[in-house]
C-alpha positions in Angstrom: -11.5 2.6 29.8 -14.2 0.7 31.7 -14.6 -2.8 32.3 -17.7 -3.0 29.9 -15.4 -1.6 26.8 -12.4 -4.0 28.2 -14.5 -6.5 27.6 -16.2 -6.0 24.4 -12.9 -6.4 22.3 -12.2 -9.9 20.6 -9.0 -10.6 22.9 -9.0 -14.6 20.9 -7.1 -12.4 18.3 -4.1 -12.3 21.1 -4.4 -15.7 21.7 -0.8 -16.4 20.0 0.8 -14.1 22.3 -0.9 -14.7 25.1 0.2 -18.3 24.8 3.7 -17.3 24.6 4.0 -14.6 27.0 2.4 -17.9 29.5 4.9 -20.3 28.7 7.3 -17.6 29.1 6.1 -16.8 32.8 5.7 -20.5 33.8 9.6 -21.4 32.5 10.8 -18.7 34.8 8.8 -19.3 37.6 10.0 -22.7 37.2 13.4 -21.8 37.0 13.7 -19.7 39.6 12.3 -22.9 41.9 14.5 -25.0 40.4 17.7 -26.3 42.3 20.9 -25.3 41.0 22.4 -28.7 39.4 19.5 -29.6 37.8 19.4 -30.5 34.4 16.9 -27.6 32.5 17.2 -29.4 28.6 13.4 -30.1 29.4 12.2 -26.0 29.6 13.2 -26.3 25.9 10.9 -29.3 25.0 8.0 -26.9 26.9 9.1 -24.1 24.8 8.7 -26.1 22.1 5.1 -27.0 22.5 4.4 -23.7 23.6 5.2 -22.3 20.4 3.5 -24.7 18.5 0.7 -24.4 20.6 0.9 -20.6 19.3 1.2 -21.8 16.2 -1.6 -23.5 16.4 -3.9 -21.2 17.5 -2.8 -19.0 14.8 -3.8 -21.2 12.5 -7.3 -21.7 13.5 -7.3 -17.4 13.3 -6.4 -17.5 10.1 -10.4 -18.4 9.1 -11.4 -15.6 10.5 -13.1 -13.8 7.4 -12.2 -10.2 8.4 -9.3 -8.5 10.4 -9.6 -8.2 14.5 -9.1 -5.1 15.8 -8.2 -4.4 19.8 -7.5 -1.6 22.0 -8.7 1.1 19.1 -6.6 -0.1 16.7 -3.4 -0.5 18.6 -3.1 -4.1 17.8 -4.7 -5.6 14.7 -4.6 -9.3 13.3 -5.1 -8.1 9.5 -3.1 -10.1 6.3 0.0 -8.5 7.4 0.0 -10.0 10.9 -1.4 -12.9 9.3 1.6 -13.3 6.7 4.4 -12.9 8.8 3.2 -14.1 12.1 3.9 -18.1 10.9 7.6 -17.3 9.7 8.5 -15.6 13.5 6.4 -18.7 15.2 8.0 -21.2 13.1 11.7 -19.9 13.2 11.6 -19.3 16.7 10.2 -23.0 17.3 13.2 -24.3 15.1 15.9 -22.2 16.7 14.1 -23.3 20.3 14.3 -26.9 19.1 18.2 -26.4 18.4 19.1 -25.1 21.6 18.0 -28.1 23.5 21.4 -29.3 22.1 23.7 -26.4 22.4 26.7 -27.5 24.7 28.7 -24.5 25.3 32.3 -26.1 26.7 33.1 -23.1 29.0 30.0 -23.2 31.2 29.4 -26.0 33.4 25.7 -25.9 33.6 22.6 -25.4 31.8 21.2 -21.7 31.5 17.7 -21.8 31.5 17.2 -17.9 31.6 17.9 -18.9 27.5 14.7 -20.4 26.7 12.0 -17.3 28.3 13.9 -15.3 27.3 13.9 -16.4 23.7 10.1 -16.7 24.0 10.1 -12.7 25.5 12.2 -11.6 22.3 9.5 -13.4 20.0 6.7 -12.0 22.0 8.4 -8.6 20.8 8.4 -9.9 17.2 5.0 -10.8 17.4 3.6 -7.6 18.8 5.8 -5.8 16.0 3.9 -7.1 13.6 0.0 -6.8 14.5 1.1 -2.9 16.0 -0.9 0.0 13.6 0.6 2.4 16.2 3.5 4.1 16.8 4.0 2.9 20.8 3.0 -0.5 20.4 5.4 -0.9 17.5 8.2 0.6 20.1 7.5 -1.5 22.8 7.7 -4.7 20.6 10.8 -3.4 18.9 12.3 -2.7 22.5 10.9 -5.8 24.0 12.5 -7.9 21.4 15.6 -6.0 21.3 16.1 -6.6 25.2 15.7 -9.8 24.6 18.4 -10.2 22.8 21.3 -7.9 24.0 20.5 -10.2 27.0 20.9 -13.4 25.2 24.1 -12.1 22.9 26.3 -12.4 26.5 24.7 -15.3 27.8 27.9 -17.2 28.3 29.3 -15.1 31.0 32.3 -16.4 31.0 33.4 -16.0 27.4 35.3 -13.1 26.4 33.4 -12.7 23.0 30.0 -13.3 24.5 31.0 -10.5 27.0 32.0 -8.3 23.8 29.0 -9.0 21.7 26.6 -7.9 24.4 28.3 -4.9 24.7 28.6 -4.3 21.2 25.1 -4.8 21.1 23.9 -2.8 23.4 26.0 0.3 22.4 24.8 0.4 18.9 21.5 -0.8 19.7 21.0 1.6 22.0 21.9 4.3 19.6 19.9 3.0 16.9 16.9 2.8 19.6 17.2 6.6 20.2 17.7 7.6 16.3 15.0 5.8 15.2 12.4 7.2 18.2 13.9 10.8 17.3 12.4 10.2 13.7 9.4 8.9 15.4 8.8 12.0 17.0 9.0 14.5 14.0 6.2 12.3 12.6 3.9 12.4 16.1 4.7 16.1 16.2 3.0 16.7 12.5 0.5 14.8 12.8 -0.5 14.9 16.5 -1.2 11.2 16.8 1.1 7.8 16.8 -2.0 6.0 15.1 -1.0 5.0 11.5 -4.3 4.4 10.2 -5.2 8.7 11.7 -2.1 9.8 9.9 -2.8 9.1 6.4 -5.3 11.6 5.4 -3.3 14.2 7.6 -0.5 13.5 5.8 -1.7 13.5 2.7 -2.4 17.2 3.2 1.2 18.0 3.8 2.0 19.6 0.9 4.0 22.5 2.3 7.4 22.5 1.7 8.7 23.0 5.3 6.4 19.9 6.3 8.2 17.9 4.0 11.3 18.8 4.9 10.3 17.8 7.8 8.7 14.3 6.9 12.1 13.5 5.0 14.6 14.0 7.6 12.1 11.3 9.8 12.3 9.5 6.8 16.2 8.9 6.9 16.4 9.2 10.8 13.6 6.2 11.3 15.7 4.1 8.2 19.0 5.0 9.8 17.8 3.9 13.0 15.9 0.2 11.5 19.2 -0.3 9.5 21.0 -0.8 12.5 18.5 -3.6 13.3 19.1 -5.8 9.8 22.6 -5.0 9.6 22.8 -2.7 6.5 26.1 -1.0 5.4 27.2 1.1 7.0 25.4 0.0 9.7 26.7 -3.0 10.0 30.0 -3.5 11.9 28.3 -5.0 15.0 27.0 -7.9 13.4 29.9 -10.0 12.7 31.6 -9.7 16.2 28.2 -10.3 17.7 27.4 -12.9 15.5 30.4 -14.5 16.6 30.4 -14.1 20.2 26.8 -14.7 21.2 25.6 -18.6 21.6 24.9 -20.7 18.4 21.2 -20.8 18.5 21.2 -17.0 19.5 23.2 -16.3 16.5 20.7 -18.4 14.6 17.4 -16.2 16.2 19.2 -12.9 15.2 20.1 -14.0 11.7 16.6 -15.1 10.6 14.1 -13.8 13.2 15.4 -10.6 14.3 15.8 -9.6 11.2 12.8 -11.1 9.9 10.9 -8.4 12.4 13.5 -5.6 11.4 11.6 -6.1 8.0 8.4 -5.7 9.7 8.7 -2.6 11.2 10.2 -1.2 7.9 7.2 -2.4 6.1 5.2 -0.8 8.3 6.4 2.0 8.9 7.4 3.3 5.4 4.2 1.7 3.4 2.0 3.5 5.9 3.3 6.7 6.7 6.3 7.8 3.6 4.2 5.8 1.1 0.9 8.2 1.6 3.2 11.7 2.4 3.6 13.8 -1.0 6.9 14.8 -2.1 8.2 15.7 -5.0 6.6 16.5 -7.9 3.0 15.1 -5.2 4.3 11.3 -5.7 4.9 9.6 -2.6 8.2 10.2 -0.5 9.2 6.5 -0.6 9.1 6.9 -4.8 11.0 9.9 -4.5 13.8 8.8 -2.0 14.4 4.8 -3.5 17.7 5.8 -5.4 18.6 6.5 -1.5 17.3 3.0 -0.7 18.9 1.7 -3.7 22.2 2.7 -2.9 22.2 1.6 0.4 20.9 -2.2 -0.6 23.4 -2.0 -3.4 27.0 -1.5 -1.0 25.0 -3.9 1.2 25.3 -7.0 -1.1 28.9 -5.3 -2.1 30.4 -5.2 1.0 28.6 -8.6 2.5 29.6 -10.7 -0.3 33.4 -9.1 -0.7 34.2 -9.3 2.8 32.6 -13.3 3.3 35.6 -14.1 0.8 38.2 -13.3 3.4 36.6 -15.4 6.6 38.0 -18.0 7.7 35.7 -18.7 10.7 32.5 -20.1 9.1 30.1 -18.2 11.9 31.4 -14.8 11.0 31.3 -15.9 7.1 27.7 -16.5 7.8 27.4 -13.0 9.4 28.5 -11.0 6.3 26.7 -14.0 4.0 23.9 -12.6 6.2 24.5 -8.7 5.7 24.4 -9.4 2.0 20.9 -11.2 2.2 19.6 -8.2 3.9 21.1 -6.5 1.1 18.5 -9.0 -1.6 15.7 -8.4 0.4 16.4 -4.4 0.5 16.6 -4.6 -3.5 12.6 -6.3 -3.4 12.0 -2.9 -0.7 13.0 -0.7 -3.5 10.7 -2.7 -6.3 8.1 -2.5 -3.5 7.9 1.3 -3.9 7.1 0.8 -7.4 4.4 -2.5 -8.0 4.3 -3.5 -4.7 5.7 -6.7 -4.9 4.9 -7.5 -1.3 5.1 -11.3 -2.2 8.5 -11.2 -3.1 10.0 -10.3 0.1 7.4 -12.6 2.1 9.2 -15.6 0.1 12.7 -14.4 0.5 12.1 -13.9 4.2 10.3 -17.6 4.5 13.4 -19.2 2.1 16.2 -17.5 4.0 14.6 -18.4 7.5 14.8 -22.4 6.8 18.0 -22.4 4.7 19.7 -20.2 7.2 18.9 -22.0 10.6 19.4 -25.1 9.1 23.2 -23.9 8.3 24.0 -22.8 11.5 22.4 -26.0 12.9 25.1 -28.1 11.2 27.4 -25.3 12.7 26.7 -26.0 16.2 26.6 -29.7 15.9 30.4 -29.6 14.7 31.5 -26.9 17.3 30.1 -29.0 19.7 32.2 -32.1 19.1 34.9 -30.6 17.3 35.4 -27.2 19.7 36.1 -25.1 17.0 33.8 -23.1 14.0 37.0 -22.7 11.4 36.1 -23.5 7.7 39.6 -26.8 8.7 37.0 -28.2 10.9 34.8 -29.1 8.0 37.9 -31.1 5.8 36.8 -34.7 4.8 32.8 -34.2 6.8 31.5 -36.3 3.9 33.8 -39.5 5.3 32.8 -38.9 8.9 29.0 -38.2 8.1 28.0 -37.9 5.1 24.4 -36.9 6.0 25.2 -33.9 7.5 27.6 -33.1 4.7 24.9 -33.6 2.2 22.5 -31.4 4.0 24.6 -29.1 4.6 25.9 -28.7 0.9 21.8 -28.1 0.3 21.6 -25.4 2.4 24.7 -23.5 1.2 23.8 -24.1 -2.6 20.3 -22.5 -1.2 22.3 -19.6 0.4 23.9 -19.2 -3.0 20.4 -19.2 -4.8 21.1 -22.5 -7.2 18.4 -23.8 -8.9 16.2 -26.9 -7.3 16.2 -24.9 -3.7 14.2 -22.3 -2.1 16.3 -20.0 -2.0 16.5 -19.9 -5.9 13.0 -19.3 -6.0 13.3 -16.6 -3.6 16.4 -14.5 -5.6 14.4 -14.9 -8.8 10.9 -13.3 -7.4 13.1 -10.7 -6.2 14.7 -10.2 -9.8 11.7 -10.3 -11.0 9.7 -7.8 -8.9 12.9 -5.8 -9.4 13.3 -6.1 -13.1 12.2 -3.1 -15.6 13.0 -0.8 -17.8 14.6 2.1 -15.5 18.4 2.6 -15.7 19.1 2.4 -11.6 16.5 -0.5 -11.4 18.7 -2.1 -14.1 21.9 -1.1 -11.9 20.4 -2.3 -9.2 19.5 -5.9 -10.7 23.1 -6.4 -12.2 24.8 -5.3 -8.9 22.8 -8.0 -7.5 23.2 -11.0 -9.9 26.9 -10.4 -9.3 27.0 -10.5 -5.6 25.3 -13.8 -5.7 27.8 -15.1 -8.2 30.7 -13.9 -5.5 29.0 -15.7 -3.3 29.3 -18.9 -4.5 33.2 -18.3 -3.9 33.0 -18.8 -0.2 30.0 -20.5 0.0 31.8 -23.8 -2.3 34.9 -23.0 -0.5 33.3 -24.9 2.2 31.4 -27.9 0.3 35.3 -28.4 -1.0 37.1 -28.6 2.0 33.7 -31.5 2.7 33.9 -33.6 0.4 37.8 -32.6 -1.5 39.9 -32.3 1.9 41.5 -35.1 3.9 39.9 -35.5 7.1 41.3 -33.5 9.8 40.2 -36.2 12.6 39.0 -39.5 12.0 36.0 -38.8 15.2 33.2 -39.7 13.9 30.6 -37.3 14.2 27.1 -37.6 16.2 23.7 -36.0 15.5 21.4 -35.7 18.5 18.0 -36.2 18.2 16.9 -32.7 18.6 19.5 -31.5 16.1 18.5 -34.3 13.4 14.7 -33.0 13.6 15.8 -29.5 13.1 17.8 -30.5 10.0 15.2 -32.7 8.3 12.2 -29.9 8.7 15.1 -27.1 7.0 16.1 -29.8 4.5 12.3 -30.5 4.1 11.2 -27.1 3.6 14.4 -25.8 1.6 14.1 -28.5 -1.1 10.3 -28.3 -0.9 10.2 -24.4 -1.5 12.2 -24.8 -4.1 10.6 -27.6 -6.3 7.2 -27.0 -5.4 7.1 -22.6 -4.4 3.1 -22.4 -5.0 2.7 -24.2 -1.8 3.9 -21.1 0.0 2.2 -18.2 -2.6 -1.1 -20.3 -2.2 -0.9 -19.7 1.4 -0.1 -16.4 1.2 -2.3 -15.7 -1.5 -5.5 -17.2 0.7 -4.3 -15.1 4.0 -5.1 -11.3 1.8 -8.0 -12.3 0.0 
């Protein structure tokens, strides 16, 4: 490529990422100068406006009338990008903002290796989704998943930390190679990773062998992703890792990680298995959704069932988390049908705020109490009954109750879900009972708040970082929720 092409692509459509991968850079350089004992709280406050200067910029590319394409097609800023791009940016901004407060009691110092590397792991998550190519897609998967195994053992000098990281790595590593095995039937049929050159070669696969081929990539690839958003039975790493990795890193996987394990997915399967004939010609992702809805059906199942028995409220949040994945796989499936794409976009958007904003509570109690049990919580309504109260918002959000966003979100999924068809009927009633065992463990917590005798009369203290995190989830949880066409306008005005 020559210097004249180089420079004939619109690169202001990278401006987002090339904001972050510079803050990025200049928080490590700093680090790396910085002396040992110093405090390193303020990297986090530059993060911060980093991202929102990301953000930002985003913003103003949003007005752009027609999709940027750069580097032949590689990277793209189209309605997708556009879409999904705010909820990474503005997750990763909250979960930033939270860590400026996070006071592990077994390390003696700040670690400020947490803060670029966070921003390196959203760089992934925001390559992810402008990628219309097979490589780029990998790298930001990789890059973001790097990130992260990094970030899950962060507290050297914690046994669990040490055991989530490894954890981690093991089964992300063996996701990683599953999912790039499928990958490679797909480049090896259609001789090119570009998803936009694959369509009209694969929709000239009709010979049987070819899609024999084509479905085995299908359920290597979704094998391989499920390991990223925690499906059964792909799931056993998340609790323990959940549970040993650092508060706000918990927080990033549960919403953002995920969030970008989405992306790929959609990505992937709507491009290539939604334009590959199968059976009876009809697209491969219509002809293999009872496999899809089986696998988000155990997913709610086993999430739900097994949150009843936690008694540590971080690894509750982990299976609470597992099942969510599990609601958002049931709008997947109606996706194969209408293509409810809106649905999921809401979910996602709903879960993100509701979600951080519970684990923020989380860490503000560890932190002053030392301990993450569901005993830790008896009598918070008497000791501060402003963080009891927002925290009893964001569970009832959790458990999708009416007046909250994450109402709204359960019922555009039921409804994109909803019809006619015996396993979509399955499907739906499978889910409106997992929510309803959900509400077990979720008020099994807002009981032992406002029902249970104190266990310590310590008062307990918000820090201002923490108390700005809370009021923008509280914000945008009971805002969603009362008032959802803010969100479908937007979204609505990014496609057209």
């Amino acid at each position: 490529m020559d210097l004249e092409t180089l420079l004939s692509f619109n690169w202001m459509g990278m401006m987002p990422e090339f904001i972050i991968l510079g803050v990025a850079t200049l928080l490590s350089l700093t680090d790396l100068f910085m002396k040992p004992d110093q405090s390193r709280r303020w990297l986090g406050w530059v993060g911060v406006m980093g991202i929102a200067a990301a953000l930002i910029s985003l913003l103003l590319l949003l007005k752009e009338p027609q999709e940027i394409s750069i580097l032949f097609d590689t990277f793209v800023l189209d309605y997708f990008a556009k879409s999904f791009k705010p909820l990474l940016l503005n997750g990763a901004l909250i979960v930033m903002m939270m860590s400026i407060d996070y006071e592990p009691r077994e390390e003696g110092k700040d670690r400020g290796e947490f803060y670029y590397l966070l921003l390196t792991a959203l760089l992934g998550a925001m390559i992810m989704s402008s990628s219309r190519d097979l490589i780029t897609l990998f790298v930001g998967l990789e890059l973001l998943s790097i990130s992260s195994y990094i970030l899950a053992g962060l507290r050297k000098k914690n046994v669990k930390s040490n055991e989530a990281a490894m954890k981690y790595v093991v089964n992300g590593g063996i996701s990683t190679a599953i999912t790039l095995f499928g990958m490679s039937y797909v480049y090896g049929l259609t001789g090119t990773t570009s998803l936009n050159e694959m369509i009209p070669i694969l929709n000239e696969l009709t010979d049987s062998n070819y899609q024999y081929l084509m479905g085995l990539s299908f359920f290597m690839i979704f094998v391989g992703l499920s390991f990223k958003i925690a499906t059964v039975p792909f799931h056993m790493w998340a609790p323990d890792v959940y549970e040993g990795a650092p508060l706000p890193v918990t927080a990033f996987l549960s919403v953002v990680s995920k969030t970008a394990g989405f992306i790929i997915i959609l990505r992937i399967f709507l491009s290539i298995f939604g334009n590959t004939p199968y059976q009876n010609m009809e697209p491969m992702i219509l002809s293999l959704k009872v496999f899809l809805a089986v696998l988000a059906a155990l997913t709610m199942i086993l999430g739900n069932v097994v949150a009843l028995r936690q008694k540590n409220v971080k690894r509750m949040l982990a299976y609470s988390s597992i099942s969510h994945a599990g609601y958002v796989l049931v709008g997947f499936v109606s996706i194969s049908q209408f293509f409810y794409f809106d649905a999921i976009w809401f979910y996602l958007g709903a879960y993100l705020f509701m979600n951080i904003g519970a684990f923020a509570v989380l860490q503000v109690i560890s932190n002053q109490i030392g301990s993450a049990e569901i005993e830790s919580f008896a009598g918070l309504f008497k000791r501060s009954p402003f963080i009891a109260i927002t925290f009893t918002i964001f569970l009832i959000s959790l458990a999708g109750f009416p007046g909250t966003a994450g109402f709204i979100g359960k019922l555009v999924i039921f409804l994109s879900s909803f019809t006619t068809q015996a396993p979509m009927l399955v499907l739906v009633s499978i889910m409106l009972a997992a929510t309803v065992v959900s509400y077990f463990y979720y008020f099994g917590i807002i009981t032992q708040m406002f029902f249970r005798p104190q266990a310590s009369e310590q008062r307990i203290k918000l820090p201002v970082p923490s108390m700005i995190v809370l009021v923008i989830c509280l914000v945008a949880t009971v805002l969603l929720g009362l008032f959802p066409s803010l969100a479908f306008e937007y979204y609505y005005q990014t496609i057209s």
